[in-house]
C-alpha atoms as one frame of an Amber mdcrd trajectory, in Angstrom:
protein
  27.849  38.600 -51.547  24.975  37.448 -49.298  25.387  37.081 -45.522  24.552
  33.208 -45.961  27.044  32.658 -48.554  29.705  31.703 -46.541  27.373  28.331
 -45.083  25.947  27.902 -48.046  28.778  27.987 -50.089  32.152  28.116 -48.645
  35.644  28.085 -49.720  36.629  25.152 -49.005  40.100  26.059 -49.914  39.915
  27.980 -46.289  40.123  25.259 -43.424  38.982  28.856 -40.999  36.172  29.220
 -42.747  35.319  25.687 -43.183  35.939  25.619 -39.226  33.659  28.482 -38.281
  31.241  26.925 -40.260  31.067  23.599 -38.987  30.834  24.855 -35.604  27.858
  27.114 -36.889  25.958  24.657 -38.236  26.580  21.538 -35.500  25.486  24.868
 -33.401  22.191  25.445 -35.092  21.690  21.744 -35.765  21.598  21.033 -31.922
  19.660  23.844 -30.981  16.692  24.361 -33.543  17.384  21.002 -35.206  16.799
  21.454 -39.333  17.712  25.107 -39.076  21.261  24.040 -40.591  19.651  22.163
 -43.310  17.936  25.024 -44.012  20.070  27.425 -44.643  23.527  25.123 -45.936
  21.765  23.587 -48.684  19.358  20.996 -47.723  16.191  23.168 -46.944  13.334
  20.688 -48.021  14.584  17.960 -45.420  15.554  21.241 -42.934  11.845  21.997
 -43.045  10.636  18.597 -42.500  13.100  18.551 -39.852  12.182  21.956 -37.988
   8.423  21.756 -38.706   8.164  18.467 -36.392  10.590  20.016 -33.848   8.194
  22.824 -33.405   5.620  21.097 -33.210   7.292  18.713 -30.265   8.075  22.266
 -28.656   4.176  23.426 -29.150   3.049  20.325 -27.721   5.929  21.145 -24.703
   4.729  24.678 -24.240   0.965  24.069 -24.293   1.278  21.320 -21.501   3.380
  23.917 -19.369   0.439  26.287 -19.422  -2.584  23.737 -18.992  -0.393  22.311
 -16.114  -0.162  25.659 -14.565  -3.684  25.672 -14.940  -5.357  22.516 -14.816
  -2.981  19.750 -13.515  -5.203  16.897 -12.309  -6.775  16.584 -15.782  -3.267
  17.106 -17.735  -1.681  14.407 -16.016  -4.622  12.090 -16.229  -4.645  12.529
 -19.894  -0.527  11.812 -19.762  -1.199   8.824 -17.581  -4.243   7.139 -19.724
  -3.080   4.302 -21.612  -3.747   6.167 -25.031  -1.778   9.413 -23.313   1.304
   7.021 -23.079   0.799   5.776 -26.301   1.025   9.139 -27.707   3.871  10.329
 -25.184   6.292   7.392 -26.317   5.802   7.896 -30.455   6.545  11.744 -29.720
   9.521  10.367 -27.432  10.394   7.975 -30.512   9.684  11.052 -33.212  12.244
  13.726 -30.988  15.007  11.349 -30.863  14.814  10.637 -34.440  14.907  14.177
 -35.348  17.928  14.532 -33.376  19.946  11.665 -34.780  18.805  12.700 -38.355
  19.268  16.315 -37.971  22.853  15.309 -36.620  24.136  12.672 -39.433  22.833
  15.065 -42.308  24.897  18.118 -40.254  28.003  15.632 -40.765  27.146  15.554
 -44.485  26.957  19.581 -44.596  29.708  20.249 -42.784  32.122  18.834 -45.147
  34.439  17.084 -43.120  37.332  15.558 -45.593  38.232  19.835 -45.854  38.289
  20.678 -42.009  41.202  21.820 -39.879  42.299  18.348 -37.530  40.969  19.698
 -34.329  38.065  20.826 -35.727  37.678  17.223 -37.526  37.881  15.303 -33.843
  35.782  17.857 -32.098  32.778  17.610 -34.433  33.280  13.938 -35.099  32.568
  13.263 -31.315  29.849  15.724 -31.142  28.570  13.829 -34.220  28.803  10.216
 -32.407  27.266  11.725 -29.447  24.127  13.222 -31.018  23.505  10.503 -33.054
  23.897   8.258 -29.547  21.934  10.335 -27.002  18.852  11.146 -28.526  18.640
   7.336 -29.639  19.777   6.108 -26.244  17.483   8.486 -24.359  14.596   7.064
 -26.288  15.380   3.861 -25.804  15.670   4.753 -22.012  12.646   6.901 -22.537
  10.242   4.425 -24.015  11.418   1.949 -21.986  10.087   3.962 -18.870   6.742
   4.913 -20.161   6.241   0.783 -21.248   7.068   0.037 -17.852   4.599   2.820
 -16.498   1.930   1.172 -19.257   2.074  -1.999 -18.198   2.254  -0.853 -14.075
  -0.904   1.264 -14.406  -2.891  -1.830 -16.339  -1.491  -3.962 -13.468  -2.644
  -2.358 -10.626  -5.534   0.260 -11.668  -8.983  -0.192 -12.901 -10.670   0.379
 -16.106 -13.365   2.498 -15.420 -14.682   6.398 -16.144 -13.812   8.769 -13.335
 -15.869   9.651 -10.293 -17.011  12.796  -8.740 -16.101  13.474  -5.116 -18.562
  13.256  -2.908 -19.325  16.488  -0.652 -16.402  17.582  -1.523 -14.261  14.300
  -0.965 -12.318  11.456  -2.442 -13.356   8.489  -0.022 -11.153   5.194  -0.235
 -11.018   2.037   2.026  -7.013   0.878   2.697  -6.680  -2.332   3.457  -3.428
  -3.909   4.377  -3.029  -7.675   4.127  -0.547 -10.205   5.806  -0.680 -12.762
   3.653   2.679 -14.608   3.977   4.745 -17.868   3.645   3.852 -18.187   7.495
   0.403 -17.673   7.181  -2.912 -19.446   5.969  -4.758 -17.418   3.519  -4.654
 -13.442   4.285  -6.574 -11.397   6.346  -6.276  -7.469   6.241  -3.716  -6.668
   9.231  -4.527  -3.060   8.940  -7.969  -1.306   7.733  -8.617   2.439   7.472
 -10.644   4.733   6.376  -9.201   7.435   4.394 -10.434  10.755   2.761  -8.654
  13.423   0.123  -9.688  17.050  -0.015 -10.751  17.409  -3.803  -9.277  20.968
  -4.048  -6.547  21.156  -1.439  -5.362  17.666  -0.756  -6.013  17.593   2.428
  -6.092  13.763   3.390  -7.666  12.842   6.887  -7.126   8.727   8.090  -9.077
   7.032  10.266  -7.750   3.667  11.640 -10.449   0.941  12.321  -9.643  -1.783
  14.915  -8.834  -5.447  13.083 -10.552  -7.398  16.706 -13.928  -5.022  16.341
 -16.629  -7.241  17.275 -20.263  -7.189  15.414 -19.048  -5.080  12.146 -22.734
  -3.791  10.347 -23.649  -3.552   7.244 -24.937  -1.212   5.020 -28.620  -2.033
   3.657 -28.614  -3.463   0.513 -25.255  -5.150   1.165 -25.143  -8.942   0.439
 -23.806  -9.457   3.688 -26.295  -8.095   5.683 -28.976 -10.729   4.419 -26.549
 -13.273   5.902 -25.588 -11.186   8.754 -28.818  -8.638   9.778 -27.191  -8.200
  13.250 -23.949  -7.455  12.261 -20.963  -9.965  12.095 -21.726 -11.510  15.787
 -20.432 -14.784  16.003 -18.129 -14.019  18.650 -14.123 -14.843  18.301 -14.535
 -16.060  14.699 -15.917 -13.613  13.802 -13.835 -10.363  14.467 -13.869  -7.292
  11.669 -10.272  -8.767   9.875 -12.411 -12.269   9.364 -15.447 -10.548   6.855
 -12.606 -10.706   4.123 -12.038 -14.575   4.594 -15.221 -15.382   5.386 -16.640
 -13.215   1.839 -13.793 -15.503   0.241 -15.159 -18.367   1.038 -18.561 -17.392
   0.042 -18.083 -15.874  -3.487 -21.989 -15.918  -4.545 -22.576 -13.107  -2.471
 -20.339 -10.996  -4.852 -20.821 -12.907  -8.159 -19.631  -9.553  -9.797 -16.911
  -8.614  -8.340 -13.766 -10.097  -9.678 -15.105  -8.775 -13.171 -15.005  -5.205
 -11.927 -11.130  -5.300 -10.966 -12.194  -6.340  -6.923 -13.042 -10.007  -5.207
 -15.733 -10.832  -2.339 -13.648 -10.606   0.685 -13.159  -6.606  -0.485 -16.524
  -5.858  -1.608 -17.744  -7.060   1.580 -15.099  -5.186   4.263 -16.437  -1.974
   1.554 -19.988  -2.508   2.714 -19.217  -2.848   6.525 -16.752   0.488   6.476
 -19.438   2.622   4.545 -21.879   1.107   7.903 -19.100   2.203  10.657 -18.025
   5.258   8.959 -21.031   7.361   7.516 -19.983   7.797   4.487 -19.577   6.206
   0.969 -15.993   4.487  -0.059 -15.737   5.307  -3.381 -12.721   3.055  -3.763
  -9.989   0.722  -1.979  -6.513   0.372  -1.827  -5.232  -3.548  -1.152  -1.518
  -3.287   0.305   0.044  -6.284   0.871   2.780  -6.454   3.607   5.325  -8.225
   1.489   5.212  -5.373  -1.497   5.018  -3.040   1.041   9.000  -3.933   1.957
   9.826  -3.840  -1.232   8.292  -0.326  -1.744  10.507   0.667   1.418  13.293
  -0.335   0.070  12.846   1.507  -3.487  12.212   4.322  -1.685  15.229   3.730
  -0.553  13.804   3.807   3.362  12.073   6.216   5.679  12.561   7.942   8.803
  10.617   7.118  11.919  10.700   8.878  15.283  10.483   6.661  18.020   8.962
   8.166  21.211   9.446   4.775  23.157  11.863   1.844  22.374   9.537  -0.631
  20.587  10.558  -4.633  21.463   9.989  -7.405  18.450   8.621 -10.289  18.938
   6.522 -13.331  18.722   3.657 -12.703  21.017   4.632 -15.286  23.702   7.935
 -15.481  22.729  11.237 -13.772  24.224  11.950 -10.543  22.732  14.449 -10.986
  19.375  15.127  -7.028  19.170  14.457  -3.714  20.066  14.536  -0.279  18.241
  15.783   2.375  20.439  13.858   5.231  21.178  14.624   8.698  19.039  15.132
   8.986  15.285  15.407   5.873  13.047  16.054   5.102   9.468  14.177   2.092
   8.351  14.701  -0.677   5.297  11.537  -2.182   4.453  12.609  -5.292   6.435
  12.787  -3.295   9.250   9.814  -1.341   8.654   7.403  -4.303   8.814   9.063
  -5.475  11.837   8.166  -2.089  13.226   4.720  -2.146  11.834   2.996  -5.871
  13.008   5.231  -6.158  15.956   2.939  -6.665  19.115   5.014  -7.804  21.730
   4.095  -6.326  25.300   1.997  -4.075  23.034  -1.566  -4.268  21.493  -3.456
  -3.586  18.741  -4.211   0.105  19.130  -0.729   0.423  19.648   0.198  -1.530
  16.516  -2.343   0.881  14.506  -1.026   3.837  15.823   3.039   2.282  14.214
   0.978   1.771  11.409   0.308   5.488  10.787   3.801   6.547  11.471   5.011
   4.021   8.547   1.655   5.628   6.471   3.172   9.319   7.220   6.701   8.272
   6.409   6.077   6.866   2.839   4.013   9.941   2.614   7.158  12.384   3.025
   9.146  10.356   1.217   7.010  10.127  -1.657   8.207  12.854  -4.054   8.732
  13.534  -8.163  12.614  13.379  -7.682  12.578   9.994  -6.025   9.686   8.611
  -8.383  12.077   9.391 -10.895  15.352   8.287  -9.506  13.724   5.109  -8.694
  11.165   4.827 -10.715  12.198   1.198 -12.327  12.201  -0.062  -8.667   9.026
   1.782  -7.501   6.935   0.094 -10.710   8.056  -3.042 -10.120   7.650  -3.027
  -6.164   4.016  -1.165  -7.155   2.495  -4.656  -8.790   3.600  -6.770  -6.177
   2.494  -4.319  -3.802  -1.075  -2.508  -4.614  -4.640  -3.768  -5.872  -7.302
  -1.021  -6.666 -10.088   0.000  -8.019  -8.703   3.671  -8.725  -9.708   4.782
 -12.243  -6.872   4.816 -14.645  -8.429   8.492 -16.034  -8.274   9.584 -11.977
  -4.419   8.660 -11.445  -3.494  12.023 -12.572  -5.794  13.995 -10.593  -4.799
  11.608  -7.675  -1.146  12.607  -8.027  -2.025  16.497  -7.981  -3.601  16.140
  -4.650  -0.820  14.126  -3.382   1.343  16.629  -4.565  -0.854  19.298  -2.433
  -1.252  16.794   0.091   2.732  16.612   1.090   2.814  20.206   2.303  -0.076
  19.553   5.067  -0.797  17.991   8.025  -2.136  14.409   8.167  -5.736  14.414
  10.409  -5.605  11.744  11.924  -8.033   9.373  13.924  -8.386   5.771  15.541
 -11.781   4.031  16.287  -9.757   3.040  20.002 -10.717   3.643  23.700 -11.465
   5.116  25.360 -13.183   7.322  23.041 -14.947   3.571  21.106 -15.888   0.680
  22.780 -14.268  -2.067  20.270 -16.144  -5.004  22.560 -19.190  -3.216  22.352
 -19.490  -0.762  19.752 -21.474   1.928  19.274 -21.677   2.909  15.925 -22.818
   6.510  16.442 -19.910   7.576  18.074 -17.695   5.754  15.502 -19.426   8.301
  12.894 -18.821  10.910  15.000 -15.550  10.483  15.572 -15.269   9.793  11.702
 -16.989  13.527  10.761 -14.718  15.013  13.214 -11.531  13.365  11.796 -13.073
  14.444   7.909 -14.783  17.629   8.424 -12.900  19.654  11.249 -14.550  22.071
  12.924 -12.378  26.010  11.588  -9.819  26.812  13.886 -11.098  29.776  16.137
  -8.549  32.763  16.069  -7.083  33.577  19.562  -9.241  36.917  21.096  -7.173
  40.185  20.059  -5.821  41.085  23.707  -7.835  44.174  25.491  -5.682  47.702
  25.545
């Protein structure tokens, strides 16, 4: 009698061997799905079965290994529209072989002839491998739609782009548009670079109230505004973005390439203050920003210095305590445009502090654990011109980028004259901030 005899063809008259058997094969069936087709009498669906799963578990293994060894471009493919196409059929295809691997087992293991406890046990395990795999796709695709749709929402269209001496360059812009405001205006602006091989990301903050912004030649704007933007009050760095607004011809382009006016022209007078190219921008806008907060679920701020909220001009409403703080998203933005008895420069510096926060709190566990939140805060809360094809090469250096050190820098006094800028020692400051000089190692002491 052959070793298989007993699964392929049992006594039936023997509810212990019908019991051991059933356990074998719901066994098998859930770990190398087909395998009890195979060898219980079913073997041409078992190999249909069992060919796919190992080719799911190819697929698997191969993207372990190129993520070991080439993450940014793995996860771009994953995260390209036709990558999350493919992901949610294979999702689709795995849960079916599951579910069909696990009715057929029912079939095999002859249930009318098993012993009662056996009976309950496998009918559960039945119900809950037909329910799982079918539930976890539904979950599954569900996810990866959501992703879909979030990535079209917010990212452009476009082929990737090289770094440029060695750096992703990107212009963040944070808006206050509001039901208390006229229009919006970007309430923050920096300047930020990524290290295209170590993450390294270095920020520098430029002042909203900098008077006579330049241009960089060949920009629109500068044919309007050779000088720089000089009209005095009305015409502080915030107001290019309005002002481009209102004057779309400059830019007739640039809604058609995933940007508007008002962007395209704060792009061309950063690249002027800066030094450098900004390859792309970032458009926050304060009210997605809570929400983000909130999906993340909060962050933690430490407060050197209570900080008072207010109306400028008005009495003070509340104040956060000095030392460590938990902030909602409501609370957050409080703490981030608040300038009462403060400035500006003080406002930017909150700014960064919120900037760092997200930053740490920014991980795979909580994009996962929150991830229906974080999507849906994410289109309310981000415009760019990011490359869809880049978004996984962007998450690899973010990933790098949690386990160092923020370089920061503001374009503040008394280091830049805001009134009176010079624009030399705003590029200074700016290569300083992006290209540090090496740390010199301490002189071994003398014996």
């Amino acid at each position: 009698m052959s070793l298989t005899s007993p699964i392929r063809n049992p006594d039936v008259r023997d509810p212990a061997v019908m019991g051991r058997r059933a356990w074998w094969l719901v066994i098998l069936s859930v770990l190398i799905p087909g395998s009890a087709q195979v060898i219980a009498g079913n073997p041409k669906l078992g190999r249909i079965l069992f060919g796919t799963w190992l080719a799911l578990v190819g697929i698997a293994v191969v993207s372990g290994i190129l993520y070991l060894l080439i993450p940014g471009m793995l996860l771009s493919f994953w995260m390209s529209m036709f990558g999350l196409w493919v992901l949610q059929a294979l999702v689709v295809i795995g849960a079916l072989i599951g579910a069909v691997a696990t009715f057929d087992t029912f079939r095999l293991v002859r249930f009318v002839y098993l012993p009662q406890r056996t009976r309950t046990a496998v009918a559960v395990l039945t119900v809950l491998g037909l329910v799982l795999p079918l539930g976890g796709a539904a979950y599954g695709s569900m996810v990866i739609g959501t992703s879909r749709d979030t990535i079209a929402g917010i990212f452009g269209d476009k082929m990737a782009i090289p770094p440029v001496d060695g750096k992703y360059t990107f212009m963040l812009l944070g808006g206050d548009a509001g039901a208390d405001r006229i229009g919006l205006r970007p309430d923050s602006v920096s300047f930020v670079s990524v290290d295209a091989t170590t993450g390294q990301i270095s920020i520098v903050g430029i002042p909203r109230n900098l008077y006579n912004a330049p241009f960089v030649d060949g920009s629109p704007m500068r044919t309007k505004w050779p000088d720089g933007f000089n009209c005095g009050d009305e015409c502080l760095f915030a107001y290019i973005y309005p002002w481009a607004l209102d004057h779309p011809e400059l830019y007739p382009d640039a809604v058609a390439n995933g940007s508007n006016p008002g962007i395209e022209a704060m792009r061309d007078s950063v690249e002027s203050i800066v030094g450098m190219p900004v390859q792309f921008y970032v458009m926050i806008d304060m009210a997605g920003f809570r929400r983000l907060i909130d999906a993340l679920g909060g962050v933690d701020v430490h407060l050197k210095d209570p900080v008072n909220i207010c109306v400028v001009g008005q009495p003070i409403t509340y104040t956060f305590a000095s030392g460590d703080q938990h902030f909602d998203g409501r609370e957050a933005l409080m703490f981030a445009r608040t300038r009462c008895d403060t400035n500006d420069f003080d406002r930017m510096g909150r700014q960064r502090q919120i900037e760092e926060a997200i930053l740490r709190e920014v991980d795979a566990g909580t994009v996962l654990a929150k991830f229906q939140d974080l999507a849906a805060a994410g289109k309310a809360l981000i415009q760019s011109d990011i490359p869809q094809s880049m978004l996984g090469i962007m998450i690899d250096l973010g990933g790098k980028a949690r386990r160092l050190e923020l370089l920061r820098g503001d374009l503040v006094p008394p280091a830049f004259d805001y009134l009176y800028p010079d624009f030399s020692v705003a590029r200074k400051i700016v290569k300083g901030v992006v290209y540090p000089p090496p740390a010199t190692p301490s002189p071994t002491p003398q014996q």
